[in-house]
C-alpha positions as CSV (number, residue, x, y, z in Angstrom):
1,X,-39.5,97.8,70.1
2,X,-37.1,97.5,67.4
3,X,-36.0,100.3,65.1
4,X,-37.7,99.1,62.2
5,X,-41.5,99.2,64.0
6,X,-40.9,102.6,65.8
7,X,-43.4,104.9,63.7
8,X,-43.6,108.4,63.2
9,X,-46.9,110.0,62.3
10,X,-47.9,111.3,59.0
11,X,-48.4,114.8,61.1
12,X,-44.7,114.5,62.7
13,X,-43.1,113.0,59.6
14,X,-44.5,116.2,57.8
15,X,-43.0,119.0,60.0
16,X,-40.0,117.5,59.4
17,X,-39.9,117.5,55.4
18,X,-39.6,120.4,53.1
19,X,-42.2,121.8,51.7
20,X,-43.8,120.9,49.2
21,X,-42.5,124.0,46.8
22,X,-39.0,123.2,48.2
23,X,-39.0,119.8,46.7
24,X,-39.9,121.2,43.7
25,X,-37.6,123.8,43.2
26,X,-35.3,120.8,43.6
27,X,-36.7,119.3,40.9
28,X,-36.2,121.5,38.5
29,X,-32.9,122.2,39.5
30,X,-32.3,118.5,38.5
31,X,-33.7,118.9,35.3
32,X,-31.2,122.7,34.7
33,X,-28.3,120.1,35.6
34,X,-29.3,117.2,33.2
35,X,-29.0,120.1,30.6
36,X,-32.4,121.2,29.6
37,X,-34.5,123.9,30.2
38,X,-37.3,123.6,33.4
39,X,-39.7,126.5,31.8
40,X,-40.0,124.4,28.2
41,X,-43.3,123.7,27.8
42,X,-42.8,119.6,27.8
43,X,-41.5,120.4,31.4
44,X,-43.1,123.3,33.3
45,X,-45.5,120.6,35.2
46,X,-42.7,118.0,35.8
47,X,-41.6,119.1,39.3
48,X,-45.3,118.9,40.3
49,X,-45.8,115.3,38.4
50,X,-42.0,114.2,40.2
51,X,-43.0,115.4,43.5
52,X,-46.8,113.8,43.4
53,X,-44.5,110.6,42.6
54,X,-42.6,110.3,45.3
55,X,-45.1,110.7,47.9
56,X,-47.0,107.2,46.1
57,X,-43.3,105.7,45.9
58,X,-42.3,106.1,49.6
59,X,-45.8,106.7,50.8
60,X,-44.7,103.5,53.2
61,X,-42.9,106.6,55.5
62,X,-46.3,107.1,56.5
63,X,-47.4,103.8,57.0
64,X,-46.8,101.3,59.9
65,X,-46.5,97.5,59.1
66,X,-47.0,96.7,63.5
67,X,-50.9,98.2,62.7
68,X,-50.9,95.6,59.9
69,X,-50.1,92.7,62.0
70,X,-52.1,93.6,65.4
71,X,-55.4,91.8,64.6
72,X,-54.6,88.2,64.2
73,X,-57.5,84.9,64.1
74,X,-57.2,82.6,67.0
75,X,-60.0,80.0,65.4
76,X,-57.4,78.0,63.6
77,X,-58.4,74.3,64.6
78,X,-54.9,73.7,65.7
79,X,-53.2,74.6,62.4
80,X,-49.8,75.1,62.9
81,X,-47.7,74.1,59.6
82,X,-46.8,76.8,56.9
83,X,-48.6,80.0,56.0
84,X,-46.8,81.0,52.9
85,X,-47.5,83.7,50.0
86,X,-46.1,83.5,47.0
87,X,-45.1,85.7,44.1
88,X,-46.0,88.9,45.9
89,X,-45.1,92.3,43.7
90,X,-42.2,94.3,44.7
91,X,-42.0,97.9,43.7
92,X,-39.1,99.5,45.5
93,X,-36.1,101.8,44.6
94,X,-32.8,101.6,45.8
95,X,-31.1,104.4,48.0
96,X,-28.2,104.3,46.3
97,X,-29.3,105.8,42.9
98,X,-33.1,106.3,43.7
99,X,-33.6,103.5,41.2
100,X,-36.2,101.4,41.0
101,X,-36.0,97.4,42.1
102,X,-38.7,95.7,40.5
103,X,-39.6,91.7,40.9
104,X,-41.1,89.3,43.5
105,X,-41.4,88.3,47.3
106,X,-42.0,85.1,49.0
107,X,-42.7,85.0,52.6
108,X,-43.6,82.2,54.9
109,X,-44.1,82.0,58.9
110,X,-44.8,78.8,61.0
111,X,-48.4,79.7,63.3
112,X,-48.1,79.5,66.4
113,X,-51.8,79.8,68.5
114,X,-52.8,82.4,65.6
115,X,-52.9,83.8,62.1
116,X,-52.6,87.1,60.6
117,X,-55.0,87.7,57.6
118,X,-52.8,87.0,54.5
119,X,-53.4,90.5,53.0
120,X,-51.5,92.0,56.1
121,X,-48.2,89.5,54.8
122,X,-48.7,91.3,51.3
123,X,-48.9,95.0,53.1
124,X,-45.9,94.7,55.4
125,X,-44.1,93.9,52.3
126,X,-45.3,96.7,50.4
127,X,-45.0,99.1,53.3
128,X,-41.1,98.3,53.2
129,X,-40.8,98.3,49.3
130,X,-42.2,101.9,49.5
131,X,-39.2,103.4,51.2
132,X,-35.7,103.6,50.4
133,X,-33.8,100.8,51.1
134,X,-31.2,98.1,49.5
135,X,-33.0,94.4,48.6
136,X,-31.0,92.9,51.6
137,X,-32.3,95.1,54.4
138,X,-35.7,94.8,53.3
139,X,-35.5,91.0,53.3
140,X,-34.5,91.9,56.9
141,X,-37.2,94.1,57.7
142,X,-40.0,91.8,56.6
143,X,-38.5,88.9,58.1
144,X,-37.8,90.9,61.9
145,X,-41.2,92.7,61.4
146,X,-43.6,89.8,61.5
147,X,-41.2,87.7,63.8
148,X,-41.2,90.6,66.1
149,X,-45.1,91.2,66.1
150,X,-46.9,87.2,65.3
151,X,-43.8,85.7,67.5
152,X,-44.2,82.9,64.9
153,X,-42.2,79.7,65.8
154,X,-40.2,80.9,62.5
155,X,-40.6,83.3,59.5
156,X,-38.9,82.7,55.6
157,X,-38.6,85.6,53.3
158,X,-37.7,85.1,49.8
159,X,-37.0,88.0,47.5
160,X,-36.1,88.2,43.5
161,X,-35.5,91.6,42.1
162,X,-34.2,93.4,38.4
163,X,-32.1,96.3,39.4
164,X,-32.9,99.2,37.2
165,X,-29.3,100.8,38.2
166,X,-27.5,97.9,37.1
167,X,-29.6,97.2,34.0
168,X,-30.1,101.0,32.9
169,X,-26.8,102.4,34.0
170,X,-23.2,101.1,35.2
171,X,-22.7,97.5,33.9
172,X,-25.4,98.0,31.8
173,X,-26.5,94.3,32.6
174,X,-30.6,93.0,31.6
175,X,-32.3,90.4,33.2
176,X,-30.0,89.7,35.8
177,X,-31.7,89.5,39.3
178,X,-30.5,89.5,42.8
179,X,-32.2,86.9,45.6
180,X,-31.9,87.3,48.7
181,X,-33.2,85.7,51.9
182,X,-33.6,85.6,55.3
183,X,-35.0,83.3,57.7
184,X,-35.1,82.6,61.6
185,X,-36.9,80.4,64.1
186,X,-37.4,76.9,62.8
187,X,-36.6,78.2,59.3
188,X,-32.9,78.9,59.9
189,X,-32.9,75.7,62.3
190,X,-34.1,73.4,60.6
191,X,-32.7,72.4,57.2
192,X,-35.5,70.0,55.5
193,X,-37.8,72.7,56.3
194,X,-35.9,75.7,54.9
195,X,-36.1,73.4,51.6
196,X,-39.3,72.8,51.5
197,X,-39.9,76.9,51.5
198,X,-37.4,77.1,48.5
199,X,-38.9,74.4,46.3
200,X,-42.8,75.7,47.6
201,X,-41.2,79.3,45.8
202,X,-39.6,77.5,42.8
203,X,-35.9,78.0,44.2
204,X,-35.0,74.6,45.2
């Protein structure tokens, strides 16, 4: 099994966090730093609404996208062309500045003797997104995770994101986005296909 699909429980990813009064107190020394004062009324609950955050942010931690891909339909009448969802949300934040990546996914796999129930495509993306990560590994991640789990005959993955830390800080640059891809299997081999996934997600 591959790095990405090890999982650690919610009970063994928990011994080895801080506490939960630890993160706090980290918190509000963030807020002492930025140059205001934690005890002002505006801010005495922040650390608790920050920390309450990040467990829904990178609640994917806790989350495996293998038990999201295990139960698959065999009943297809012998479908095997594309299975491709389009336009799926991407909530994410970088791990470079803990900013948040905000835009769309697009992933596609060729069948082989069975599907996957198209909710479960949606959820392995969202399971990535909600970790820290940069836009090109989790293009990666979705991609190796359902080609390592469906052992489609290939898998597409599309992704177009706004980068808060490039259009709120730095550069200072709106409404630029960053695409990325990643495909294998017949995908990467075989060039009319590929293009038929880009023009399917309004890219070619």
């Amino acid at each position: 099994m591959s790095e990405i699909l090890k999982w650690r429980s919610p009970e063994e990813a928990d011994e080895q966090r801080p506490s939960r009064e630890a993160a706090m107190e980290a918190v509000r020394t963030l807020i002492a730093w930025a140059g205001d004062d934690p005890d002002r009324e505006g801010l005495k609950d922040t650390p608790k609404r920050v920390v309450d955050a990040y467990r829904e942010w990178f609640r994917g931690y806790d989350e495996n996208p293998a038990d999201e891909l295990s139960r698959v339909f065999e009943d297809v009448n012998g479908y095997d062309d594309m299975v491709m969802l389009k336009q799926i949300d991407v909530e994410s934040h970088c791990e470079h500045h803990i900013a948040p990546f905000l835009g769309k996914a697009f992933v596609a796999y060729l069948p082989t003797e069975s599907v996957v129930g198209i909710s479960k495509i949606a959820r392995v993306v969202e399971i990535f997104a909600k970790r820290l990560q940069t836009q090109e590994t989790m293009t990666s991640q979705v991609a190796q995770a359902i080609e390592e789990t469906l052992k489609p005959r290939g898998v597409a993955v599309l992704i177009d994101a706004e980068h808060q830390c490039m259009s709120t800080r730095g550069v200072h640059h709106k409404d630029v986005t960053t695409v990325t891809t990643q495909f294998t299997g017949a995908f990467k081999d075989d060039a009319e296909l590929r293009n038929r996934f880009l023009k399917l997600a309004g890219y070619g």
